[in-house]
NUSEBA-320627 format. One record per atom (N, C-alpha, C): y, x, z. Coordinates in Angstrom, 3 decimals, padded with zeros to 6 digits. Layout:
<recs>
         y         x         z
         Y         X         Z
...
</recs>
This chain:
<recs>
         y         x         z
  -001.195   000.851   000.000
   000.000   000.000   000.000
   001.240   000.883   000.000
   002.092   000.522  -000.642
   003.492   001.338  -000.584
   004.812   000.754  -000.014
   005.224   001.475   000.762
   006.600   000.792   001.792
   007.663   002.021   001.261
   008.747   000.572   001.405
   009.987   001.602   001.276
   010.540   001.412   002.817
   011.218   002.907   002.849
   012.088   003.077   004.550
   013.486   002.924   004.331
   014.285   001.781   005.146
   015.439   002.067   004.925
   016.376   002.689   006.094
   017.213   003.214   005.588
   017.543   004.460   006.931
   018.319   004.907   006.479
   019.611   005.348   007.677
   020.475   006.126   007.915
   020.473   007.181   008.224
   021.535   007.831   008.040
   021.375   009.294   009.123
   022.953   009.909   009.040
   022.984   010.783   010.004
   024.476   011.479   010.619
   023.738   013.137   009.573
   024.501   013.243   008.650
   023.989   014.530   008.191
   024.255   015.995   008.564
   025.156   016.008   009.516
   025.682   016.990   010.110
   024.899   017.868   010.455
   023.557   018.085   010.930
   022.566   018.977   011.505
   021.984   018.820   010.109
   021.832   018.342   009.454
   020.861   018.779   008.406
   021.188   019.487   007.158
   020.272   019.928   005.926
   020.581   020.714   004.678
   020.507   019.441   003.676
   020.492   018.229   004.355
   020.426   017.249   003.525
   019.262   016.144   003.504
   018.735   015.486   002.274
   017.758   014.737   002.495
   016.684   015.947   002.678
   016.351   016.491   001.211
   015.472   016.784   000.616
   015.059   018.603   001.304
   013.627   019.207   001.698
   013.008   019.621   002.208
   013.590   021.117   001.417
   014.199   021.657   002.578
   014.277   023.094   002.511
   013.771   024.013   002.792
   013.204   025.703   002.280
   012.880   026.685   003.510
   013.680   027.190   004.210
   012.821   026.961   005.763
   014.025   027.022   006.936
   015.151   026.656   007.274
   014.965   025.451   006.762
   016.506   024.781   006.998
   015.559   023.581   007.893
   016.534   022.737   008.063
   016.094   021.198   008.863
   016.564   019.882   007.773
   015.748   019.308   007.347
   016.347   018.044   006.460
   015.829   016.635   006.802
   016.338   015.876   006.613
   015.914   014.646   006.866
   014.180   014.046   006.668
   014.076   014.568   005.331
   012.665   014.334   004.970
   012.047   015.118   005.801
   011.918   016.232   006.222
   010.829   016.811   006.855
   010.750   016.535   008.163
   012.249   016.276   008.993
   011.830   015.207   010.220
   011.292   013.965   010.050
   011.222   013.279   009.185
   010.837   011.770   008.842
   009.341   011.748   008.656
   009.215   012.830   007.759
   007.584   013.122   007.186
   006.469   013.746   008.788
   007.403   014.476   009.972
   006.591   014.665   010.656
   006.572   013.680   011.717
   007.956   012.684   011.770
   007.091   011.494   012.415
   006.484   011.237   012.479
   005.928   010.659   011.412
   005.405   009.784   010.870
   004.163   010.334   010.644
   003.826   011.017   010.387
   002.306   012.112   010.725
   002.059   012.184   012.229
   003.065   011.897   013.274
   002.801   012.195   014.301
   002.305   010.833   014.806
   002.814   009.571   014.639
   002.888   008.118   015.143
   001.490   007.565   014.168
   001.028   008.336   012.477
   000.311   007.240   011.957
  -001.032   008.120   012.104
  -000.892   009.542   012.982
  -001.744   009.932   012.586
  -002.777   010.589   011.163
  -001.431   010.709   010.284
  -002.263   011.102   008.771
  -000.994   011.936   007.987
  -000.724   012.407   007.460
  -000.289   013.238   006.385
   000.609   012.434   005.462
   002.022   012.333   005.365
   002.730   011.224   004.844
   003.620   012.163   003.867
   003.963   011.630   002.838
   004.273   012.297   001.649
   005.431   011.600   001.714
   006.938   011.537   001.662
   007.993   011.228   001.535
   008.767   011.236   000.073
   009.166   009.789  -000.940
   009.869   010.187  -002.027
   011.547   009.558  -001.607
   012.238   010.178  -002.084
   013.400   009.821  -001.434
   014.568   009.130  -002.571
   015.770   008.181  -002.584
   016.326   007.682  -003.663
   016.890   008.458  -004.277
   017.449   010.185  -003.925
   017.919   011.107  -004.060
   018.370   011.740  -003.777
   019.048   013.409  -003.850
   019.294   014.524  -002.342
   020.438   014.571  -002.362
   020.566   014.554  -001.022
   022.126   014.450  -000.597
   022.429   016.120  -000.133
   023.630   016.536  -000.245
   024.126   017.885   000.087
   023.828   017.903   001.351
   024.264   019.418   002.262
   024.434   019.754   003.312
   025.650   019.169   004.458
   025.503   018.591   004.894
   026.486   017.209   005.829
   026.520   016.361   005.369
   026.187   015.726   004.040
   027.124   014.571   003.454
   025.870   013.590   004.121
   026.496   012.834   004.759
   025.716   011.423   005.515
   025.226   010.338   004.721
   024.161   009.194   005.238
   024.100   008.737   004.214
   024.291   007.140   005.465
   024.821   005.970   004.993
   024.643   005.105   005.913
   023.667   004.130   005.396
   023.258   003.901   004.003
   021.811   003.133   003.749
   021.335   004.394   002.646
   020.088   004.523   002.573
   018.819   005.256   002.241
   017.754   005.017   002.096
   016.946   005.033   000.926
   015.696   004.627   000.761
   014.906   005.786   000.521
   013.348   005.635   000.856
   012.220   006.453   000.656
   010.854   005.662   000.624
   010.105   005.928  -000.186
   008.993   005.490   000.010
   007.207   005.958   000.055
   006.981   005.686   000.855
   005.563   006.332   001.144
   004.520   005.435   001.176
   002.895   005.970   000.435
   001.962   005.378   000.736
   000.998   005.092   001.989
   000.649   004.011   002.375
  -000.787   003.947   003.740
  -001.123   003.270   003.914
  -002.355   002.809   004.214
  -003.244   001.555   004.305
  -002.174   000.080   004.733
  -002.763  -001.194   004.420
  -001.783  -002.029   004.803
  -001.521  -002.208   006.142
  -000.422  -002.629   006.180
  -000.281  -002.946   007.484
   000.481  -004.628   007.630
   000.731  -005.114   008.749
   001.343  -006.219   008.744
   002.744  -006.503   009.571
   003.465  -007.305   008.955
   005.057  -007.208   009.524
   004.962  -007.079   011.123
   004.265  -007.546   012.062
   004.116  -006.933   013.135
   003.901  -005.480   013.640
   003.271  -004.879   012.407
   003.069  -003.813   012.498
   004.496  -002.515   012.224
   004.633  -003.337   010.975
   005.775  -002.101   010.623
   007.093  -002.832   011.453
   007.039  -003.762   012.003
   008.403  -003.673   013.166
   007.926  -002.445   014.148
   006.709  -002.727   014.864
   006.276  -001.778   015.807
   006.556   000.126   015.245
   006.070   000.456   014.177
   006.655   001.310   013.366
   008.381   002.048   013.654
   008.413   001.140   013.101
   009.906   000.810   013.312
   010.798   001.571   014.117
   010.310   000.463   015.216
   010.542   000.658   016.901
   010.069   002.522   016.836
   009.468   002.737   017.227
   008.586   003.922   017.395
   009.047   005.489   016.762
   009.583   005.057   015.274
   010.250   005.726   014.783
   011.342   006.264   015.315
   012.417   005.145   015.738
   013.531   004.636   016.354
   013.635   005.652   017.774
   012.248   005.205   018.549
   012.318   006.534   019.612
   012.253   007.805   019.895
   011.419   008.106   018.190
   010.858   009.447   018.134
   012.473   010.276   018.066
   013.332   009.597   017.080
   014.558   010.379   016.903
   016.054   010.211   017.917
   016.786   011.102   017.790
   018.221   010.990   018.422
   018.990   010.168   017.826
   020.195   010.242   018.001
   020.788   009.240   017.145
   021.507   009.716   016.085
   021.114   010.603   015.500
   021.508   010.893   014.057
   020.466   010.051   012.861
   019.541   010.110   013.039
   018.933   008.550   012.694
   018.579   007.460   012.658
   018.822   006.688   012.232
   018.379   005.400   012.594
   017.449   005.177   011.324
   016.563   004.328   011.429
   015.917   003.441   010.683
   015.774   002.367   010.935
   016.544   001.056   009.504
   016.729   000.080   009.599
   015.818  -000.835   009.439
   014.837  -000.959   008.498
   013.523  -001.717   008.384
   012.559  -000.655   007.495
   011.471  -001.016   007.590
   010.360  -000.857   006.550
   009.827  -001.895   005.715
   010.064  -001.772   004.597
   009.492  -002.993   003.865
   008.413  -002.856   002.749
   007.648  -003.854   002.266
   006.446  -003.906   001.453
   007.206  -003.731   000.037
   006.405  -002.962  -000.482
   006.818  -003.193  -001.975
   005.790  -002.889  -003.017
   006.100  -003.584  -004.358
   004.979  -003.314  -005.209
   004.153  -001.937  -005.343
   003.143  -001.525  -005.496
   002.442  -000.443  -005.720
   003.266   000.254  -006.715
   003.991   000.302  -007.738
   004.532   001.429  -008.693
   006.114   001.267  -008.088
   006.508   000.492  -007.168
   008.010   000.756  -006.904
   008.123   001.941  -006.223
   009.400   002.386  -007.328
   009.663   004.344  -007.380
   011.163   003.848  -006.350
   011.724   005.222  -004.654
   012.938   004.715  -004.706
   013.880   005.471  -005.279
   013.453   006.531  -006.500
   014.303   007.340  -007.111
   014.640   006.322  -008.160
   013.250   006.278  -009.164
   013.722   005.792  -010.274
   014.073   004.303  -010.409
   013.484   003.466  -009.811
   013.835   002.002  -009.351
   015.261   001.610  -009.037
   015.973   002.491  -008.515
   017.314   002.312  -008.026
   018.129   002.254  -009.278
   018.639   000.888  -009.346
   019.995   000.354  -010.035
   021.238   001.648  -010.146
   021.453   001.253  -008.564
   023.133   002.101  -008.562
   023.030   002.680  -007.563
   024.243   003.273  -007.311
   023.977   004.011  -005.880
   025.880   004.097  -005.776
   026.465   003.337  -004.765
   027.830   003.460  -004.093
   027.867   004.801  -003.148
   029.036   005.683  -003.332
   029.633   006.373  -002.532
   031.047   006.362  -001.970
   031.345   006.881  -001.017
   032.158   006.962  -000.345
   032.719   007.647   000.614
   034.545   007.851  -000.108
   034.599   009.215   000.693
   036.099   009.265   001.413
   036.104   009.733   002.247
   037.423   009.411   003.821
   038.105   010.735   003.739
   039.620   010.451   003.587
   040.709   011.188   003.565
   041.726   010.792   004.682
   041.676   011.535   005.710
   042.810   011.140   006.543
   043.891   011.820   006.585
   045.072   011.053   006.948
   046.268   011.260   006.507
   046.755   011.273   007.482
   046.566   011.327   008.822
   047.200   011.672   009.940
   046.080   012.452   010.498
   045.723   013.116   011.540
   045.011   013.484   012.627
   044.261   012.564   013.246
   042.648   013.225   013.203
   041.510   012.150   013.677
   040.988   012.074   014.741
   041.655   012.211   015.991
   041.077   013.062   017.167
   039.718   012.106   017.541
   039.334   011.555   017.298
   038.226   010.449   017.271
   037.132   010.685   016.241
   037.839   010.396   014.959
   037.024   010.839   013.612
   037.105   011.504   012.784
   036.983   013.173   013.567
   037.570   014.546   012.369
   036.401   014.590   011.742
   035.097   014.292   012.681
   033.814   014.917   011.955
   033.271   014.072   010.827
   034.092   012.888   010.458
   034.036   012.146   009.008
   034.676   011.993   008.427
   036.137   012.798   008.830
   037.186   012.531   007.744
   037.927   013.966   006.789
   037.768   014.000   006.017
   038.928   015.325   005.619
   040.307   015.006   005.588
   040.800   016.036   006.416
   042.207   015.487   006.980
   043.499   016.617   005.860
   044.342   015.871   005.048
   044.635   016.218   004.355
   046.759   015.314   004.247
   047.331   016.002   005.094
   048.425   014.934   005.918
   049.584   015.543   004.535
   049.094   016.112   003.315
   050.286   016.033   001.853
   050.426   014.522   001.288
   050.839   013.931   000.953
   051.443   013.081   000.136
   050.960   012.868  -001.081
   050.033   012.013  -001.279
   049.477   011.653  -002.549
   049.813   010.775  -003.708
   049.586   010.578  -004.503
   050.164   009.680  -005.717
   048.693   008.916  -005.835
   048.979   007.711  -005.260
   047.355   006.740  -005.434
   047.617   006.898  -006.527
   048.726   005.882  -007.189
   048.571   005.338  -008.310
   048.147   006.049  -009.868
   048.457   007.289  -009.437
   048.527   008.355  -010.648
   046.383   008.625  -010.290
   046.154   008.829  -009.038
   044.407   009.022  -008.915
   043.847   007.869  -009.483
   044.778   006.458  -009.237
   043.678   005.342  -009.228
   043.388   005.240  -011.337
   045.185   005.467  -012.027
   044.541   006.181  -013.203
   043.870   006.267  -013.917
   043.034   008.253  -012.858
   042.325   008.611  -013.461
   040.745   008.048  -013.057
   040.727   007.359  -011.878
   039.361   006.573  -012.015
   039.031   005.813  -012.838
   040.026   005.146  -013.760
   039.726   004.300  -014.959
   039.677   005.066  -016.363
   040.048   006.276  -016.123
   039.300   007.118  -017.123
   037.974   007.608  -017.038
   037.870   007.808  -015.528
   035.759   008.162  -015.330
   034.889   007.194  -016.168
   035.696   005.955  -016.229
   034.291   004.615  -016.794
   034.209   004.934  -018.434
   034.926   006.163  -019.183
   035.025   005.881  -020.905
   034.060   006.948  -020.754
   033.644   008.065  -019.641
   032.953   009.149  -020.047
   031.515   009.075  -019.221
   030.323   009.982  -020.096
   029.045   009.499  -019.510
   028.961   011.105  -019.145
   029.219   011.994  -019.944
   028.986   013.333  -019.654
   029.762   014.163  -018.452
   028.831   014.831  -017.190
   030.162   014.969  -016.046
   029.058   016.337  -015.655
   029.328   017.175  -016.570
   028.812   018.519  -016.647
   029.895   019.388  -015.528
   031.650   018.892  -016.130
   032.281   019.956  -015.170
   032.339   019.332  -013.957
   031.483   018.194  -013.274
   031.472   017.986  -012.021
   030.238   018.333  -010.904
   029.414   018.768  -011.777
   028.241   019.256  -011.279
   028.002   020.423  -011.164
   027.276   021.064  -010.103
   026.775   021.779  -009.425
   025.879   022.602  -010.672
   026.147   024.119  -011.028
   025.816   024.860  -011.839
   023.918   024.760  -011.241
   023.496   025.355  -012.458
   021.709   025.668  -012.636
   021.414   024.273  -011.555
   021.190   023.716  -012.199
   020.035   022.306  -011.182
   019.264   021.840  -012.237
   018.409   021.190  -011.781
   016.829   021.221  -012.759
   016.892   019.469  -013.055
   018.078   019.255  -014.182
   018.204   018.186  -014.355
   018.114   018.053  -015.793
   017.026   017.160  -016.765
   017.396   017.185  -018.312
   018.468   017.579  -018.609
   020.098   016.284  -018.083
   020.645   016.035  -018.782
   022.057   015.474  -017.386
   023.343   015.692  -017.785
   024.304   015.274  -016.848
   024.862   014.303  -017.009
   024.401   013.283  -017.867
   024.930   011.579  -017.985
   024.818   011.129  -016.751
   025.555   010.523  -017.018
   025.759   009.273  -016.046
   026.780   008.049  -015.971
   026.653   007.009  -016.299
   027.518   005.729  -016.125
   027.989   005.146  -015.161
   029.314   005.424  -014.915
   029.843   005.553  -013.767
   030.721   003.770  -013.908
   029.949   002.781  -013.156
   030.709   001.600  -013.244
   031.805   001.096  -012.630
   032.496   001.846  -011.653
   033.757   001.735  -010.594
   033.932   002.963  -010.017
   035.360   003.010  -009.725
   035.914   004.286  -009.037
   037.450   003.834  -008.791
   037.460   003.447  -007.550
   039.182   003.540  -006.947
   039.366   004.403  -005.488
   040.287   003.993  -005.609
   041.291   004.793  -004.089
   041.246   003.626  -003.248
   041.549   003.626  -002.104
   042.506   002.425  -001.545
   042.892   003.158  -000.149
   044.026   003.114   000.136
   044.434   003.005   001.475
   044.204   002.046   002.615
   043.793   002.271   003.742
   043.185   001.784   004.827
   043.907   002.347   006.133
   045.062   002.451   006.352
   045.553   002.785   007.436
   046.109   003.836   007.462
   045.665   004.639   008.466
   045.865   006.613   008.042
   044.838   007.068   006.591
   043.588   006.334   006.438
   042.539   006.413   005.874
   042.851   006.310   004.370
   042.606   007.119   003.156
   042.200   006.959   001.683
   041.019   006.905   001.470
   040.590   005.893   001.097
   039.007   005.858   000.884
   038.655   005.628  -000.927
   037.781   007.138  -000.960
   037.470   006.793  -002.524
   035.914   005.976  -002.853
   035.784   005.400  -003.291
   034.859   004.402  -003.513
   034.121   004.519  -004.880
   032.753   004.997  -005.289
   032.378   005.333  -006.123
   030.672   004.742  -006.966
   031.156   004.017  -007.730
   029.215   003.240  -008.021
   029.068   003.965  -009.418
   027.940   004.223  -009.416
   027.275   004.588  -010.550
   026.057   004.442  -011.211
   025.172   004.373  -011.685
   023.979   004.522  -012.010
   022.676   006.024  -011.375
   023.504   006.919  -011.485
   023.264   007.679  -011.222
   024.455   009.096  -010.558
   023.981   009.962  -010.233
   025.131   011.517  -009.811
   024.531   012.454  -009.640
   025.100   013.140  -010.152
   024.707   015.019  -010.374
   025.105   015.284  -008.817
   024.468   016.594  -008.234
   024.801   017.279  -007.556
   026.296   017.924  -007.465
   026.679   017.462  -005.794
   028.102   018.157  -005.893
   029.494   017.198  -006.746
   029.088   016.144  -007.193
   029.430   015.477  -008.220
   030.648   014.584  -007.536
   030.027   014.135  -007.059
   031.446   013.073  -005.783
   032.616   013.858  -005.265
   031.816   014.942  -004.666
   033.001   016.092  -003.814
   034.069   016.646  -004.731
   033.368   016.864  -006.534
   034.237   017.844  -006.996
   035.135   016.810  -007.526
   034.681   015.526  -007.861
   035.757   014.379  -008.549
   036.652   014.671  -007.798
   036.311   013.899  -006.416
   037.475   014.084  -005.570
   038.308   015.311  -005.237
   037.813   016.371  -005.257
   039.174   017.745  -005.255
   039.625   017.333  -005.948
   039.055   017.654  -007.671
   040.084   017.082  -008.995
   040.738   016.039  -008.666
   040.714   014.738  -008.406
   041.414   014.227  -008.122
   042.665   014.173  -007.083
   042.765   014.899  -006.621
   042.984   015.911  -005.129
   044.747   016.333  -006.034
   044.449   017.248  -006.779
   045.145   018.049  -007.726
   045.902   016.628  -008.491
   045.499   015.345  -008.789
   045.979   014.665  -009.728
   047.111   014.373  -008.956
   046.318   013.844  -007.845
   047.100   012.953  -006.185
   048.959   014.143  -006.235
   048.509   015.222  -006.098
   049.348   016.058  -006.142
   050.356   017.044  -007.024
   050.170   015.912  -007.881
   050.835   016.197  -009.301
   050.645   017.511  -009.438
   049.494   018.045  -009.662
   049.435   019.414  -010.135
   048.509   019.411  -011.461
   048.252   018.544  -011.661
   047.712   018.159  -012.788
   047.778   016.869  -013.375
   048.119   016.346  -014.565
   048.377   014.958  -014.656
   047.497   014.732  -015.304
   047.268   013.045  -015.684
   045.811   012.304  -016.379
   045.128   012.963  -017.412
   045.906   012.919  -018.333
   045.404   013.678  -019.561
   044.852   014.668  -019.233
   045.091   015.902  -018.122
   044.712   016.990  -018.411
   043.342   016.701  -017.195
   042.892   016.033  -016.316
   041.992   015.405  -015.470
   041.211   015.135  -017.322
   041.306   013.912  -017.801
   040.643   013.731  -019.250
   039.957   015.323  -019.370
   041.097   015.711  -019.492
   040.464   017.154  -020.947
   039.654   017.965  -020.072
   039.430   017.932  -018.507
   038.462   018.725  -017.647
   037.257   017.678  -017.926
   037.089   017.050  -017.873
   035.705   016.646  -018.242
   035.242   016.705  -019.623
   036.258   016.635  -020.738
   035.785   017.158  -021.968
   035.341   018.624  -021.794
   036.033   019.318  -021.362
   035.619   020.880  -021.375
   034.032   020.996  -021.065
   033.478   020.069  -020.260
   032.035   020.595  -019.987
   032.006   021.773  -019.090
   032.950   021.725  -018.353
   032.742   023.365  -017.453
   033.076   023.346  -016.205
   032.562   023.483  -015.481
   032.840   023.070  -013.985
   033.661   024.041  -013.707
   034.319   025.390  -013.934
   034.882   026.065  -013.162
   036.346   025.560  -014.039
   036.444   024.574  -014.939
   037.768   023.846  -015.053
   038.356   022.768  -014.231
   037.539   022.702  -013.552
   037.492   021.225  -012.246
   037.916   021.738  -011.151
   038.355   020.608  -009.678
   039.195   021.172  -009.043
   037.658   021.631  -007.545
   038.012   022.271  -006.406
   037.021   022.354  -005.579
   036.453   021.399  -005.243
   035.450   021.868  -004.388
   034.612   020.206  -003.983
   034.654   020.737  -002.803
   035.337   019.799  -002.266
   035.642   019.036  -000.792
   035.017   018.844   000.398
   035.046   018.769   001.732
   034.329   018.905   002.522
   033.254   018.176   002.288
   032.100   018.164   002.940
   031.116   017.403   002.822
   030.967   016.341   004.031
   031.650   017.042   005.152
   031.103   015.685   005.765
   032.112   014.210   006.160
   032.631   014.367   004.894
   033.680   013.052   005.012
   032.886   012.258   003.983
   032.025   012.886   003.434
   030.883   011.958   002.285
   029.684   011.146   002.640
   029.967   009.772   002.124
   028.428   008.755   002.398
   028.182   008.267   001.236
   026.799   008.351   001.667
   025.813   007.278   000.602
   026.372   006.380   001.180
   026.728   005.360   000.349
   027.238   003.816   000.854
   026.065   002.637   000.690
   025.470   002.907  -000.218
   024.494   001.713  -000.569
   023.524   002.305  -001.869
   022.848   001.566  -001.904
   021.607   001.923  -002.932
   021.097   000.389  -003.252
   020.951   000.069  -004.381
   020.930  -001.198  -004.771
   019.523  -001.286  -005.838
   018.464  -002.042  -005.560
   017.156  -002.678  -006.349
   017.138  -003.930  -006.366
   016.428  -004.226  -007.724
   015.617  -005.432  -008.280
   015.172  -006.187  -007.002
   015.637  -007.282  -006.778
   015.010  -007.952  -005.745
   013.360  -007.955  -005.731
   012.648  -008.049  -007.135
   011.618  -008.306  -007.467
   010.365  -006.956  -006.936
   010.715  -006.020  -006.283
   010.020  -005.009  -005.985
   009.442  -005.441  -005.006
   010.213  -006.168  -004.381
   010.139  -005.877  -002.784
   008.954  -007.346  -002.440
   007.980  -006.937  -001.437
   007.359  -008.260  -001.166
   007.784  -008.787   000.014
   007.316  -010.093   000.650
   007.682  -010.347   001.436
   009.047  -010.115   002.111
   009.705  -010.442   001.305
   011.434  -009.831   001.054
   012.289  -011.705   001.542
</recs>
């Protein structure tokens, strides 16, 4: 039987989702839970790897093991829930069809990313605090130029073992929230490093140091070292991850 896990996590202690040497990542605490509570050897696939801090607040993974029943995987659950601190949580476990993938199955995937504009003495460790003077309107823009382009080569993270750097990017704004700029990002898919470096570049737009057109002509270039830095990481979340209702059983 195959279950997907849905779950959070504070990424700050970790190298991310996905299983490093000698590092600590989410999957390999999850995978030895869960070997520890089911008693068997649990293979972890994950919706996709998140950098070093960048948090995720919903997350999917899915693993195979004999059936079990909704009494059961609440108990699971629970159990999970105790094994860890509170940099994780796990929100449910649910049934899903035998070939539901949570890499390839996944629709979209929302991100989201926190710019504070005053001092966070509460929430530095999620915000990048950045108290210059921005031009929304000139960033918000160039987010409506991200939706004409599929190719985002100069936003990605050099040598990664990816065919191809498409991606259809269906929304991208700014909005102000208080002290807070929050960039808001859905796509189909994202390259590594990909969110963080928009946002520097955009960073540079905010700050008239570069205007639209020339934001445009960095993603034509195809070259990441024409793009602006990529940004702290731990002001970055997975926001959501979105599937076919139809995967899921007992849903």
């Amino acid at each position: 039987m195959r279950y997907f896990i849905h779950l959070s996590y504070n990424g700050a202690n970790f190298c991310g989702w996905q299983i490093q040497p000698n590092e600590p990542s989410v999957q390999q605490g999850l995978e030895k839970a869960l070997m520890h509570i089911l008693k068997e050897n649990i293979s972890l696939t994950g919706c996709g790897r998140t950098d070093t801090g960048v948090h995720a607040k919903s997350y999917y993974a899915h693993f195979d093991f004999e059936e079990m029943s909704i009494e059961e995987l609440k108990q699971l659950r629970f159990r999970l829930n105790n094994y860890f601190a509170y940099d994780i949580r796990i929100i449910s476990i649910l049934k899903v069809k035998n070939d539901a993938h949570a890499r390839f199955d996944a629709i979209s995937r929302t991100y989201k990313y926190y710019i504070a504009t005053q001092k966070q003495p509460f929430n530095n460790d999620f915000t990048y605090y950045l108290p210059r003077p921005l031009n929304i309107e000139k960033m918000n823009l160039a987010c409506k130029k991200l939706l004409a382009y599929t190719d985002f080569t100069s936003f990605s993270k050099l040598h990664t073992q990816v065919n191809n750097n498409n991606c259809t990017i269906n929304f991208a704004s700014w909005e102000k929230k208080g002290d807070l700029l929050v960039f808001t990002i859905n796509a189909n898919r994202f390259l590594r490093n990909m969110v963080r470096s928009i946002v520097g570049t955009m960073i540079e737009v905010g700050l008239e140091k570069i205007n639209v057109e020339e934001f445009c002509k960095i993603i034509e270039e195809k070259d990441r070292a024409s793009a602006g830095v990529s940004v702290a990481a731990k002001a970055l979340f997975l926001f959501d991850v979105v599937y076919e209702k139809g995967i899921f059983l007992d849903f």
